[in-house]
Jmol script that loads the backbone (N, CA, C; Angstrom):
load data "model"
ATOM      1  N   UNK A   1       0.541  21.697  20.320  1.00  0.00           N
ATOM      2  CA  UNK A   1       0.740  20.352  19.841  1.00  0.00           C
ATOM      3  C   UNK A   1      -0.610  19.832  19.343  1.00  0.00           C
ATOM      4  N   UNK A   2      -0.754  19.046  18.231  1.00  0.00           N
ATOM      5  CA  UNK A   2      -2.047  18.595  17.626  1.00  0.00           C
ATOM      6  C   UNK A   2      -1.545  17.268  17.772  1.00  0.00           C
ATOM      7  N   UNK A   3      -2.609  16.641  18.203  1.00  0.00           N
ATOM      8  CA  UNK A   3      -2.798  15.246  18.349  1.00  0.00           C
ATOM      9  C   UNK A   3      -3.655  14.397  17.721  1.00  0.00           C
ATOM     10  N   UNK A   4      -3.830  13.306  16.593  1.00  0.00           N
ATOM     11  CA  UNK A   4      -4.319  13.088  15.924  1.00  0.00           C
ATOM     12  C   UNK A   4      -4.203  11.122  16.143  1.00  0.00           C
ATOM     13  N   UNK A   5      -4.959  10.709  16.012  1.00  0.00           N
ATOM     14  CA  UNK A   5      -5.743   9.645  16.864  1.00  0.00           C
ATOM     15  C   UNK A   5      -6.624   8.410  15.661  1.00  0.00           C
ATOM     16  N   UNK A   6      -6.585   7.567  15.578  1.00  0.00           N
ATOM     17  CA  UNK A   6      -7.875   6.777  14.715  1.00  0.00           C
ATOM     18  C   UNK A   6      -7.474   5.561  15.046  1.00  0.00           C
ATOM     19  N   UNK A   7      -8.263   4.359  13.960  1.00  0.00           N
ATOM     20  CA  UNK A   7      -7.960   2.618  13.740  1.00  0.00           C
ATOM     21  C   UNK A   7      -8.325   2.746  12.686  1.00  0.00           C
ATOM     22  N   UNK A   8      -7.052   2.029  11.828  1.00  0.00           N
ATOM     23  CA  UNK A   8      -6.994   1.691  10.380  1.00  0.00           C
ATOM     24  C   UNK A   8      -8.399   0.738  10.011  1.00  0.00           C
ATOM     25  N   UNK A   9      -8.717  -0.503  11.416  1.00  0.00           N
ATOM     26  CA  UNK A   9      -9.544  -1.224  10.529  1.00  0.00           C
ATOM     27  C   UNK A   9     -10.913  -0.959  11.257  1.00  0.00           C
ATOM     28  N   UNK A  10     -11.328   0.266  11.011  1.00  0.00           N
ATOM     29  CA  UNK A  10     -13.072   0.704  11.465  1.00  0.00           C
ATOM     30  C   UNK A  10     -12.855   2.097  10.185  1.00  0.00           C
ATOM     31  N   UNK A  11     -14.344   2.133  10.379  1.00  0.00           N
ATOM     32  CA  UNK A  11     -14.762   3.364   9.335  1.00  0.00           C
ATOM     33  C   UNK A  11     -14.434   3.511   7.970  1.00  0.00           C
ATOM     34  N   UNK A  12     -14.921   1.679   7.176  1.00  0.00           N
ATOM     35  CA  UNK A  12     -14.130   1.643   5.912  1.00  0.00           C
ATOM     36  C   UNK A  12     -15.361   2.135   4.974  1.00  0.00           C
ATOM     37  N   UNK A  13     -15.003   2.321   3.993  1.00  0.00           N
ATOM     38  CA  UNK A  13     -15.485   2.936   2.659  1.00  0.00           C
ATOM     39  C   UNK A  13     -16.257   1.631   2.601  1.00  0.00           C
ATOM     40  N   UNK A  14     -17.623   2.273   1.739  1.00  0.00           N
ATOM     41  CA  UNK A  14     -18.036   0.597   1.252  1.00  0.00           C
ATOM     42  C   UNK A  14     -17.260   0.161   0.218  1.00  0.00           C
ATOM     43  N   UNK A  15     -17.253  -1.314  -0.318  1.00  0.00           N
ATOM     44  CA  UNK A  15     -16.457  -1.799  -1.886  1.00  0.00           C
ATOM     45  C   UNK A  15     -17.059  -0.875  -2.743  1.00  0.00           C
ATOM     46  N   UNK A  16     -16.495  -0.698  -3.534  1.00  0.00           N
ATOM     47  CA  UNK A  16     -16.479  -0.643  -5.223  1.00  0.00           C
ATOM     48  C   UNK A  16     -15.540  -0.423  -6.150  1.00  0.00           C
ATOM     49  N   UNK A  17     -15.434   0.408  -7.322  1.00  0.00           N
ATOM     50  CA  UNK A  17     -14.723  -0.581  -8.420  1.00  0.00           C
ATOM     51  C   UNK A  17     -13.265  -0.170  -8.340  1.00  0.00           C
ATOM     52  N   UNK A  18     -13.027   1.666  -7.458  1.00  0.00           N
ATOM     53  CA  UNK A  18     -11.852   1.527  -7.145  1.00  0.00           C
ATOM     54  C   UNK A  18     -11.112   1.824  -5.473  1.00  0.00           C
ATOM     55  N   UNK A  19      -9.860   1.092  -5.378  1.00  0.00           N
ATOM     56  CA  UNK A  19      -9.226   1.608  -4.615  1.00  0.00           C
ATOM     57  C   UNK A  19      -9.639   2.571  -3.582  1.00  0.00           C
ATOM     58  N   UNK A  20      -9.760   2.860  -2.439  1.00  0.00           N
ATOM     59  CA  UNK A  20      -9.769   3.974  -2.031  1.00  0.00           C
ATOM     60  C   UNK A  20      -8.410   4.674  -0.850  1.00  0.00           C
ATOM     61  N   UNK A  21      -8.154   5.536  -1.411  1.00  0.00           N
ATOM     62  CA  UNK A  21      -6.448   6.035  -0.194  1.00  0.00           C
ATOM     63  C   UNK A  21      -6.684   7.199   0.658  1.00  0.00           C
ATOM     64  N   UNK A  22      -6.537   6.613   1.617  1.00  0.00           N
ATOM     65  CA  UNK A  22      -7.406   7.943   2.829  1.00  0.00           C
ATOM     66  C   UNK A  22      -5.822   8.417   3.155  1.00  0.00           C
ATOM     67  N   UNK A  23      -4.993   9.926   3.295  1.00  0.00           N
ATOM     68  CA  UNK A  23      -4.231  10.449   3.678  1.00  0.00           C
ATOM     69  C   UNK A  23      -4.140  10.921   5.364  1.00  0.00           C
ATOM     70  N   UNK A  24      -3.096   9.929   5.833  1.00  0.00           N
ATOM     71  CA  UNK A  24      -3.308   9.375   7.377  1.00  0.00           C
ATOM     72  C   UNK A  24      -2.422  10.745   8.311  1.00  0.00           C
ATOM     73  N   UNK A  25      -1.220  11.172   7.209  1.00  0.00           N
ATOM     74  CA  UNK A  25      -0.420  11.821   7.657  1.00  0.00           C
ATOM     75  C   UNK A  25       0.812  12.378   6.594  1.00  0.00           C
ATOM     76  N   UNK A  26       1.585  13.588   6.654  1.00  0.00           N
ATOM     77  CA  UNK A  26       1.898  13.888   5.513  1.00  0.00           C
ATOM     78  C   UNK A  26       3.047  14.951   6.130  1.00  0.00           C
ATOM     79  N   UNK A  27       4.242  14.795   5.607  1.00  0.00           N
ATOM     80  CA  UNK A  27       5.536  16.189   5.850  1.00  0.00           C
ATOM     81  C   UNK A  27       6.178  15.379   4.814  1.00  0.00           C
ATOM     82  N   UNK A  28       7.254  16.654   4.740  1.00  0.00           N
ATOM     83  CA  UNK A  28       8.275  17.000   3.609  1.00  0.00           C
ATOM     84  C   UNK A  28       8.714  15.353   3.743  1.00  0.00           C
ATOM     85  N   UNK A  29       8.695  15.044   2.719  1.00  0.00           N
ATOM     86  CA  UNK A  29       9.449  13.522   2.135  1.00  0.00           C
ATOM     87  C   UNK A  29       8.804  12.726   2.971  1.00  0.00           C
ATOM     88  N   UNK A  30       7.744  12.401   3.341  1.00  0.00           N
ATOM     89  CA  UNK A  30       7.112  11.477   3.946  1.00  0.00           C
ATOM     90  C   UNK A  30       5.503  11.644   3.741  1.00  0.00           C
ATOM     91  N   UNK A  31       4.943  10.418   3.138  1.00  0.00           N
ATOM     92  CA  UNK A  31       3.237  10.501   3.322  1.00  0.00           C
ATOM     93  C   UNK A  31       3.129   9.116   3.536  1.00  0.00           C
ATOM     94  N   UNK A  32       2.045   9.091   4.672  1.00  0.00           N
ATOM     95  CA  UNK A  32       1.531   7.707   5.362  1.00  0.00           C
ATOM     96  C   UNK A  32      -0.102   7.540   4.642  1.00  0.00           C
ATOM     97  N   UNK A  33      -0.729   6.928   4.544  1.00  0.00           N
ATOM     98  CA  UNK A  33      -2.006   6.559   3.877  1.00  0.00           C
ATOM     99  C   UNK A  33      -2.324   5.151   4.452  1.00  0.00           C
ATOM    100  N   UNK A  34      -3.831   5.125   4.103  1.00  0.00           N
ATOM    101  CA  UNK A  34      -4.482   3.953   4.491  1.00  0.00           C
ATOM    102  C   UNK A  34      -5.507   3.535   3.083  1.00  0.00           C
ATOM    103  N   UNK A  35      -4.898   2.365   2.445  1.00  0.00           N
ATOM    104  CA  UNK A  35      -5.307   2.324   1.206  1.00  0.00           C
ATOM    105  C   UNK A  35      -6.374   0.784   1.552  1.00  0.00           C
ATOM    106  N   UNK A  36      -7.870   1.035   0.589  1.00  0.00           N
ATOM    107  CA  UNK A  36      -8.703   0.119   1.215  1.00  0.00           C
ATOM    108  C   UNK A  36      -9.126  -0.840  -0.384  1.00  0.00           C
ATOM    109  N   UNK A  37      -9.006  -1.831  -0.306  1.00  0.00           N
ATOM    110  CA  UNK A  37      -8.592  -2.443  -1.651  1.00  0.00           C
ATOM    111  C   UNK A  37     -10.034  -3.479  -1.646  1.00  0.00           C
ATOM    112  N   UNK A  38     -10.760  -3.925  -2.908  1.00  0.00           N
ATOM    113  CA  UNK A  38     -11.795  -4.444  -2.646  1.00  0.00           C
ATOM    114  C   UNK A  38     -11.760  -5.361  -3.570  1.00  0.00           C
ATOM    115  N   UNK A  39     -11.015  -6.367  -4.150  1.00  0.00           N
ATOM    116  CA  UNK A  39     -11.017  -7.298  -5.623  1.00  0.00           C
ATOM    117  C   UNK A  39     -10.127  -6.025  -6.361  1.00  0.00           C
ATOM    118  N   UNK A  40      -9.747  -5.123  -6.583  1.00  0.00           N
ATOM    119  CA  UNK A  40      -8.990  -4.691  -7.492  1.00  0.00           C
ATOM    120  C   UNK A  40      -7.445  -5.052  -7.632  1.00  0.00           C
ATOM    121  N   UNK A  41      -7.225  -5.202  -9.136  1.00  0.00           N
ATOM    122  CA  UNK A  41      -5.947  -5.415  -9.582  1.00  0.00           C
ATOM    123  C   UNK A  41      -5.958  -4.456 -10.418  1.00  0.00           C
ATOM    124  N   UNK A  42      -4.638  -4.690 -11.129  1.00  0.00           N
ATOM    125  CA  UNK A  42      -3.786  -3.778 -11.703  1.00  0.00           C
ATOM    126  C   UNK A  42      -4.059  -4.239 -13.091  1.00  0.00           C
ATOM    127  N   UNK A  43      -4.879  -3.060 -13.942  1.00  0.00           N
ATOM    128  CA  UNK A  43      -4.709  -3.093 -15.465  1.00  0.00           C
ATOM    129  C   UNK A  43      -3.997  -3.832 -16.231  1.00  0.00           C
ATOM    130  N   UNK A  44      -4.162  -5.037 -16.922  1.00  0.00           N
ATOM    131  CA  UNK A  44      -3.340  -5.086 -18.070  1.00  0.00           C
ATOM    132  C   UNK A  44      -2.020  -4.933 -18.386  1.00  0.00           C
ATOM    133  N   UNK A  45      -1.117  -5.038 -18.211  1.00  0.00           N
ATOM    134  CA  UNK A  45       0.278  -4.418 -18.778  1.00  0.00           C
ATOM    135  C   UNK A  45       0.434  -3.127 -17.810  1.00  0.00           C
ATOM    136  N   UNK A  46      -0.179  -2.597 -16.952  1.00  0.00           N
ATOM    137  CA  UNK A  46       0.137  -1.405 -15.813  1.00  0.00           C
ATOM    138  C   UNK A  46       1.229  -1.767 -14.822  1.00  0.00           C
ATOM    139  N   UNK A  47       1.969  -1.251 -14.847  1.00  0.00           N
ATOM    140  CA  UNK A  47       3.397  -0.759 -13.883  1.00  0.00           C
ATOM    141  C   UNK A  47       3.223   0.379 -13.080  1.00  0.00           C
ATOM    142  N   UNK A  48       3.412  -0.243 -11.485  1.00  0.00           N
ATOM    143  CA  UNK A  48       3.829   1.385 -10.730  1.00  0.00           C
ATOM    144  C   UNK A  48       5.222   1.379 -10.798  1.00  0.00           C
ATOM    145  N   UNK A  49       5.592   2.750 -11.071  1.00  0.00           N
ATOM    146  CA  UNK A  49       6.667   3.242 -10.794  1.00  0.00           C
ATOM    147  C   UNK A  49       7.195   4.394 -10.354  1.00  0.00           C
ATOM    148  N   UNK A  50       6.983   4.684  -9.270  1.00  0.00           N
ATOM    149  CA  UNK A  50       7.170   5.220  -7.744  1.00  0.00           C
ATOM    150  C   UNK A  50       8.297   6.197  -7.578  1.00  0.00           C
ATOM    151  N   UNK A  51       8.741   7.425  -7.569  1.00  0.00           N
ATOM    152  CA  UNK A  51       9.703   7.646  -7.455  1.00  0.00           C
ATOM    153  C   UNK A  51      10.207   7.710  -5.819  1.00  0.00           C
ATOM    154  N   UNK A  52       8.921   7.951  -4.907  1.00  0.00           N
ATOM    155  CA  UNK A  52       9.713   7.178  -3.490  1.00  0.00           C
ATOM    156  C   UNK A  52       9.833   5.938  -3.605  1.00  0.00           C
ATOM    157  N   UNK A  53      10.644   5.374  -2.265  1.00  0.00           N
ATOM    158  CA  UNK A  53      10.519   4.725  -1.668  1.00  0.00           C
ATOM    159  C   UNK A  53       8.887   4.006  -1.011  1.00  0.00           C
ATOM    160  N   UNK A  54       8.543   2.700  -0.965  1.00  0.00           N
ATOM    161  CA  UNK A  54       7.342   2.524  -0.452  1.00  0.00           C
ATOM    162  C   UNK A  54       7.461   1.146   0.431  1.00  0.00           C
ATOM    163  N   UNK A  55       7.217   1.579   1.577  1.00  0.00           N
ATOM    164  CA  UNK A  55       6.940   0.639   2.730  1.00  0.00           C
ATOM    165  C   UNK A  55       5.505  -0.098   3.294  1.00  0.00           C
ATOM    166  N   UNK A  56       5.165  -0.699   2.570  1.00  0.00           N
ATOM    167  CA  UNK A  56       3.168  -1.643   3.326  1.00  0.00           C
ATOM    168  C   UNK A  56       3.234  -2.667   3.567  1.00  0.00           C
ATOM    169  N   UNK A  57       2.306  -2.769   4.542  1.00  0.00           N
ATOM    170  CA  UNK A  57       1.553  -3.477   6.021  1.00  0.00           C
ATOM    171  C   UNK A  57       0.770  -4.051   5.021  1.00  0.00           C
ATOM    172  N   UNK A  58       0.516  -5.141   5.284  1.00  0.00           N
ATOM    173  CA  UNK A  58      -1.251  -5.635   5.094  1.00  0.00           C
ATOM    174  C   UNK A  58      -1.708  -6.147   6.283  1.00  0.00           C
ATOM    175  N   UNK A  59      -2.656  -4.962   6.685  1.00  0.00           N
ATOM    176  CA  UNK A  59      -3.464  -5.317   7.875  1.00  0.00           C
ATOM    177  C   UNK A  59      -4.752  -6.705   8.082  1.00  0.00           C
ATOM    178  N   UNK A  60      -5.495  -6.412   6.917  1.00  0.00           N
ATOM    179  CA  UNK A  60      -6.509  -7.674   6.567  1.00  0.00           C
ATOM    180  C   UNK A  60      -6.478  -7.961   4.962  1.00  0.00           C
ATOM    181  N   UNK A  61      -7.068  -9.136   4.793  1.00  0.00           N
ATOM    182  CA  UNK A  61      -7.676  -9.411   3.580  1.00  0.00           C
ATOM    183  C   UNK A  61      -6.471 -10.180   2.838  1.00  0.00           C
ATOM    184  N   UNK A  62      -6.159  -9.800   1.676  1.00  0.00           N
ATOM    185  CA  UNK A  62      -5.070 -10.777   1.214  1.00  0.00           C
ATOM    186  C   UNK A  62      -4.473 -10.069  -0.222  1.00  0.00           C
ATOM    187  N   UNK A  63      -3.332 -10.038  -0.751  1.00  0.00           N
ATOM    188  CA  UNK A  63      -3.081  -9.653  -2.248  1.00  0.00           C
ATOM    189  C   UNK A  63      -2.053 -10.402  -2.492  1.00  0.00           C
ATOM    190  N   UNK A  64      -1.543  -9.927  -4.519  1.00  0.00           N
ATOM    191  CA  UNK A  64      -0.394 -11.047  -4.620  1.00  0.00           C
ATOM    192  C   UNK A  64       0.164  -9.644  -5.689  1.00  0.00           C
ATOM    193  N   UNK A  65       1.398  -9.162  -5.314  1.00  0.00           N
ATOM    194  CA  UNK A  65       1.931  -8.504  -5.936  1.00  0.00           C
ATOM    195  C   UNK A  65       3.117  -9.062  -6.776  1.00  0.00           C
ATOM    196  N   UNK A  66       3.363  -8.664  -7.940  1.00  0.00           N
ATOM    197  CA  UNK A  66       4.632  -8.757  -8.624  1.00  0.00           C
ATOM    198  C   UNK A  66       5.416  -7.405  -8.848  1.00  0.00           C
ATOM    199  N   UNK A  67       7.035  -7.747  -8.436  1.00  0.00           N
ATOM    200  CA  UNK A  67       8.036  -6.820  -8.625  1.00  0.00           C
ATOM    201  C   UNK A  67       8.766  -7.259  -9.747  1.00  0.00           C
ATOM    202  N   UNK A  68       8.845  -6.355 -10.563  1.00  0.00           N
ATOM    203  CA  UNK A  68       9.600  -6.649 -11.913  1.00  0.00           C
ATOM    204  C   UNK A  68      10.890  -7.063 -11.655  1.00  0.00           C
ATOM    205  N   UNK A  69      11.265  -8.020 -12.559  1.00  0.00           N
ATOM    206  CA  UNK A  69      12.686  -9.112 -11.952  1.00  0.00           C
ATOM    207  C   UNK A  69      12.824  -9.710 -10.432  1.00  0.00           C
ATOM    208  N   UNK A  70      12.049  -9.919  -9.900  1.00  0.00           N
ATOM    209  CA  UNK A  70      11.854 -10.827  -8.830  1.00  0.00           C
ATOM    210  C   UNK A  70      11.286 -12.172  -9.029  1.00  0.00           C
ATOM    211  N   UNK A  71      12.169 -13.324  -8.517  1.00  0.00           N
ATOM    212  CA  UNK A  71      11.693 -14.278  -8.970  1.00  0.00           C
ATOM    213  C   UNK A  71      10.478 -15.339  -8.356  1.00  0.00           C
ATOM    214  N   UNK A  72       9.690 -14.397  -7.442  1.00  0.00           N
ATOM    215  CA  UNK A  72       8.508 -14.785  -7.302  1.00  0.00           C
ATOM    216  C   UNK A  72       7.398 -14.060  -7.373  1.00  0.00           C
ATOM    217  N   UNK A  73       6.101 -14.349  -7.069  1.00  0.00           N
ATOM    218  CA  UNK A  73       5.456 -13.123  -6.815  1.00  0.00           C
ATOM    219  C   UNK A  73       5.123 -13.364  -4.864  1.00  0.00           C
ATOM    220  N   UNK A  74       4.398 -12.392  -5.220  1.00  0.00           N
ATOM    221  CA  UNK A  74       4.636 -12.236  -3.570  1.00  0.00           C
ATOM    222  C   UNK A  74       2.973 -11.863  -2.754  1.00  0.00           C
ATOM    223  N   UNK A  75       3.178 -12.924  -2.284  1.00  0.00           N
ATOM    224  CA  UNK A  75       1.491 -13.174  -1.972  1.00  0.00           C
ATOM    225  C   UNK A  75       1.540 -12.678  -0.521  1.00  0.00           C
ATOM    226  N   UNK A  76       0.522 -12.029   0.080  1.00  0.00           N
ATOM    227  CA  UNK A  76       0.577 -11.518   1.483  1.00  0.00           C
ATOM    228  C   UNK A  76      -0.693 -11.406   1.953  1.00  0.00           C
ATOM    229  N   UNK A  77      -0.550 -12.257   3.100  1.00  0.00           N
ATOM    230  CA  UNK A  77      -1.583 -12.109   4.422  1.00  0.00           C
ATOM    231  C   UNK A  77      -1.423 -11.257   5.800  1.00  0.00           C
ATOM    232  N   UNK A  78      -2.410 -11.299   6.355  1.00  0.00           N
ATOM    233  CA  UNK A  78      -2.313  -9.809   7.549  1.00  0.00           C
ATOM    234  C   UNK A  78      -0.999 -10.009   8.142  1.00  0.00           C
ATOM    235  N   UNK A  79      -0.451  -8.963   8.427  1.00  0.00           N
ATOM    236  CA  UNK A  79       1.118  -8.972   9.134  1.00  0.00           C
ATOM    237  C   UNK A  79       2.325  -9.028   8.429  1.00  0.00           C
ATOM    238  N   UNK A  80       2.044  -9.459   6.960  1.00  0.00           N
ATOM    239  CA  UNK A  80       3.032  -9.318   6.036  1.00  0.00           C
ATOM    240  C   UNK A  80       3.338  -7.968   5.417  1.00  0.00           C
ATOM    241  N   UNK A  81       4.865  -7.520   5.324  1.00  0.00           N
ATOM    242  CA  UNK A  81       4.981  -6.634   4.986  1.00  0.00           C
ATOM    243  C   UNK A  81       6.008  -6.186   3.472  1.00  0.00           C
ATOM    244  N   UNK A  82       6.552  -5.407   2.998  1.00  0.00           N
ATOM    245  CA  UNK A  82       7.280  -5.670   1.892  1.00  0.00           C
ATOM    246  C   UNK A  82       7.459  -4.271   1.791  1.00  0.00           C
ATOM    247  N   UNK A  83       9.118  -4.178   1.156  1.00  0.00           N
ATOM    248  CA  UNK A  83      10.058  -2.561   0.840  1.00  0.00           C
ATOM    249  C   UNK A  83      10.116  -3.047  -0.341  1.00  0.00           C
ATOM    250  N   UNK A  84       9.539  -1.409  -0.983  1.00  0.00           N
ATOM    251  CA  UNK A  84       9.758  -1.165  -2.860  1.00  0.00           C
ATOM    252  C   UNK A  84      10.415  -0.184  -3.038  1.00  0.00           C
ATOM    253  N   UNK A  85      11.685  -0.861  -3.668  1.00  0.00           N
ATOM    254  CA  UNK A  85      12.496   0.530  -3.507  1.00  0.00           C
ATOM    255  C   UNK A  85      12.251   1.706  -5.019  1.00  0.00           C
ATOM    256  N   UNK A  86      12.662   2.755  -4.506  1.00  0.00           N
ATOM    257  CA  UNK A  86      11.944   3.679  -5.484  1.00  0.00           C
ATOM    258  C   UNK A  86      12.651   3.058  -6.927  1.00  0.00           C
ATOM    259  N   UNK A  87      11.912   3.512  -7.798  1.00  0.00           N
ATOM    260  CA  UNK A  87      11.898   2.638  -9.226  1.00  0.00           C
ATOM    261  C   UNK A  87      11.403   1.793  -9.453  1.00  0.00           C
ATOM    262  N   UNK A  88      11.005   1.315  -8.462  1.00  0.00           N
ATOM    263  CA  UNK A  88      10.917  -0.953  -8.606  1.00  0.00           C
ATOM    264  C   UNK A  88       9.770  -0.628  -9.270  1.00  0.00           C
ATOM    265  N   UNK A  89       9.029  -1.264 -10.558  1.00  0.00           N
ATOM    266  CA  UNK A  89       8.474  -1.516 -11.189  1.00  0.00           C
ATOM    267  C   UNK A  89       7.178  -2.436 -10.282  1.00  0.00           C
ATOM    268  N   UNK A  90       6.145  -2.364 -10.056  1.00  0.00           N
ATOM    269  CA  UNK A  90       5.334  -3.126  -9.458  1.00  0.00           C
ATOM    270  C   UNK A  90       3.918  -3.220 -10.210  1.00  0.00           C
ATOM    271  N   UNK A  91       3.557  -4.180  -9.763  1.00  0.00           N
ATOM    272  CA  UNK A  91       1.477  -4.679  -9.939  1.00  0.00           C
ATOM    273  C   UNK A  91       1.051  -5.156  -9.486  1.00  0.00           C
ATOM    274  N   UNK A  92      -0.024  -4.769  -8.717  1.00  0.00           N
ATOM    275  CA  UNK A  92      -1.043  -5.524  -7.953  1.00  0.00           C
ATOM    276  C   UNK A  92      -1.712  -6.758  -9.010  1.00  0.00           C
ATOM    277  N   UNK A  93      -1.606  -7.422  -8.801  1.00  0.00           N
ATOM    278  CA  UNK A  93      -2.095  -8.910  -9.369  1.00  0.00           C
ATOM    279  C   UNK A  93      -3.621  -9.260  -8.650  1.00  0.00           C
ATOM    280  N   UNK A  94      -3.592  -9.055  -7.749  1.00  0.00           N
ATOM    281  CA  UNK A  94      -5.065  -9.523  -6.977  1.00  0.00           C
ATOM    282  C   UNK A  94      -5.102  -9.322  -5.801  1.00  0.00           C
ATOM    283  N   UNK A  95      -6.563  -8.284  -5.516  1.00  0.00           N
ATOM    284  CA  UNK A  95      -6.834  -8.562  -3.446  1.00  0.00           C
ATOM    285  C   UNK A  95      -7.526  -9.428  -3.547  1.00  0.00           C
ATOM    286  N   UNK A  96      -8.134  -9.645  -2.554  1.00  0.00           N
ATOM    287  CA  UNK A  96      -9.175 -10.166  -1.846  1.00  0.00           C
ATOM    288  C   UNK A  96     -10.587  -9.639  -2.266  1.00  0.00           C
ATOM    289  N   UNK A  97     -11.516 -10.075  -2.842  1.00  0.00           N
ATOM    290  CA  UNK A  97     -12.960  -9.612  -3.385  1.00  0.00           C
ATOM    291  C   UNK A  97     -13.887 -10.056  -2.125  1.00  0.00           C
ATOM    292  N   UNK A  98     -13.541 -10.929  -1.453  1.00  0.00           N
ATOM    293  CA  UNK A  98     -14.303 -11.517   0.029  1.00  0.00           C
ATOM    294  C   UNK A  98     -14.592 -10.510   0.783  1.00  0.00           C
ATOM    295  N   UNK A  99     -13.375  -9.819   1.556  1.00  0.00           N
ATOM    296  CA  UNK A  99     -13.096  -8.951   2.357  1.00  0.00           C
ATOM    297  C   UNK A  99     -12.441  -7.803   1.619  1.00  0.00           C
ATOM    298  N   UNK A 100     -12.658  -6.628   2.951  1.00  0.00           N
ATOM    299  CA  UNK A 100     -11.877  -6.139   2.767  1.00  0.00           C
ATOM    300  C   UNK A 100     -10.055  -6.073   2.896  1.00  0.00           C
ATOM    301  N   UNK A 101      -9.171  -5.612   1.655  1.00  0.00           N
ATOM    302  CA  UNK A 101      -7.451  -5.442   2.039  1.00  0.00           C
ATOM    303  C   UNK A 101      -7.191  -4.407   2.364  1.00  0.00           C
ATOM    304  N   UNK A 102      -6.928  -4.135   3.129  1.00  0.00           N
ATOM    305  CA  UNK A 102      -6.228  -2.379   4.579  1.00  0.00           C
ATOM    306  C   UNK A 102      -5.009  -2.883   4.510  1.00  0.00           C
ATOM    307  N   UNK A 103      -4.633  -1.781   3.613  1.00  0.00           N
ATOM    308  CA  UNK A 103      -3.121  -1.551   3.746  1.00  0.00           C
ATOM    309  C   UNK A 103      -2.536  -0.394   4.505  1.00  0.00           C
ATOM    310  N   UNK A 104      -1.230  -0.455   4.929  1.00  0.00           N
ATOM    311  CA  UNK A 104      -0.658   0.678   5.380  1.00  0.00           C
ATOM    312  C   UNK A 104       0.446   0.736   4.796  1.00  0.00           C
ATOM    313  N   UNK A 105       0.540   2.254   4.200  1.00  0.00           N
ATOM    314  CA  UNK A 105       1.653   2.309   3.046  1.00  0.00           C
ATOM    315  C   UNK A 105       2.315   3.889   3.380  1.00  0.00           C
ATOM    316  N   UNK A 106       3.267   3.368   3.745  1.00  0.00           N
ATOM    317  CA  UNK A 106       4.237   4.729   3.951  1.00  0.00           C
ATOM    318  C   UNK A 106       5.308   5.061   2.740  1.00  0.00           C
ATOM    319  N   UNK A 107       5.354   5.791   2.572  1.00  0.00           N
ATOM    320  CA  UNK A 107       5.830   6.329   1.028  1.00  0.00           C
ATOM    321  C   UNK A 107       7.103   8.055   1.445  1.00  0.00           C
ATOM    322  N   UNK A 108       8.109   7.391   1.161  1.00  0.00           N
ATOM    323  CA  UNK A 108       9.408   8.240   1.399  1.00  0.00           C
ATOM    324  C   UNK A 108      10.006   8.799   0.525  1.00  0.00           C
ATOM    325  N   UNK A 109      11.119   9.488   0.388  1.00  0.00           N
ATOM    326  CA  UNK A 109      11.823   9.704  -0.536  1.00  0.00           C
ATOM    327  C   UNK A 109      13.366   8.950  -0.376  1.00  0.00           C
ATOM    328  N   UNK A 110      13.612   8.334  -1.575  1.00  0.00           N
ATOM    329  CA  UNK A 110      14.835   7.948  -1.118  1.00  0.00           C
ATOM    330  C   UNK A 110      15.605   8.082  -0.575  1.00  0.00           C
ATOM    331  N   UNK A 111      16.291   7.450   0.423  1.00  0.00           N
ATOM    332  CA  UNK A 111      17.702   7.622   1.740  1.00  0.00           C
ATOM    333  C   UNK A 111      16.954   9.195   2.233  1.00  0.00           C
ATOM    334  N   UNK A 112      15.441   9.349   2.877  1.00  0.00           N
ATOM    335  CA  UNK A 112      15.248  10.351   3.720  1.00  0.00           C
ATOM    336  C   UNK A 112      15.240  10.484   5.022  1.00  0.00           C
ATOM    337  N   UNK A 113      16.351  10.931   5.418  1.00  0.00           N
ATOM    338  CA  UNK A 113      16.666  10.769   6.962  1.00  0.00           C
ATOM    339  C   UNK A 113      15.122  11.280   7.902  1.00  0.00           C
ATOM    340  N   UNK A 114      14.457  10.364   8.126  1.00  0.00           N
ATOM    341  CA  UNK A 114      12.924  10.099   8.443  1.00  0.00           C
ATOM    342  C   UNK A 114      12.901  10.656  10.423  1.00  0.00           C
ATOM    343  N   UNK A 115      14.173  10.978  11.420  1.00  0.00           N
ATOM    344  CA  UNK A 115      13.767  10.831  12.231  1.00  0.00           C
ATOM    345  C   UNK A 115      13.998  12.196  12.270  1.00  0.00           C
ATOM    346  N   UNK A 116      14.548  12.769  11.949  1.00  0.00           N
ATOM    347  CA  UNK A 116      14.849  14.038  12.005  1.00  0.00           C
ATOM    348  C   UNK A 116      13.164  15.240  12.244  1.00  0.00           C
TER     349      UNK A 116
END
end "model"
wireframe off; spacefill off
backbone 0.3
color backbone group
């Protein structure tokens, strides 16, 4: 048995200009990551579009995402969380440039029976 152990909010990357996604954990139709966000948004006219499923935490800091045809955007502080279902069109609009944003983003494949 391997046992594998950490804290999302110690041992961060310093800022700069991008993103950084540390790979937390990983099997067939499932990857967990710890994505460390520093003032970055989303390009111009840039769309994710995901073919999993994506499940994130925001642990610290702050962002404001938009989901295509949703009629708000969706602003989130620590403890807030939000399901993108695969396809959903998304953009990061803005973190936090203050602090650091620690996300936790689990990323599935659609309807993947996860306990198995």
């Amino acid at each position: 048995m391997q046992i594998a152990s950490g804290n999302l909010l110690t041992g961060l990357p310093p800022a700069g200009p991008e993103e950084v996604f540390e790979l937390l954990h990983q099997r067939a139709g499932l990857t967990i990551e710890r994505i460390v966000s520093s003032g970055q948004a989303s390009p111009p006219g840039f769309w994710y579009d995901n073919p999993q499923e994506e499940w994130v935490l925001l642990l610290s800091g702050s962002a404001c995402l938009t989901l295509e045809g949703a009629a708000a955007e969706q602003v989130m502080q620590p403890g807030a969380w939000l399901h993108i279902p695969a396809h959903c069109r998304h953009r990061i609009e803005w973190t936090d440039g203050a602090q650091p944003t620690i996300w936790l983003a689990i990323h599935h494949a659609p309807g993947a029976d996860l306990a198995a």
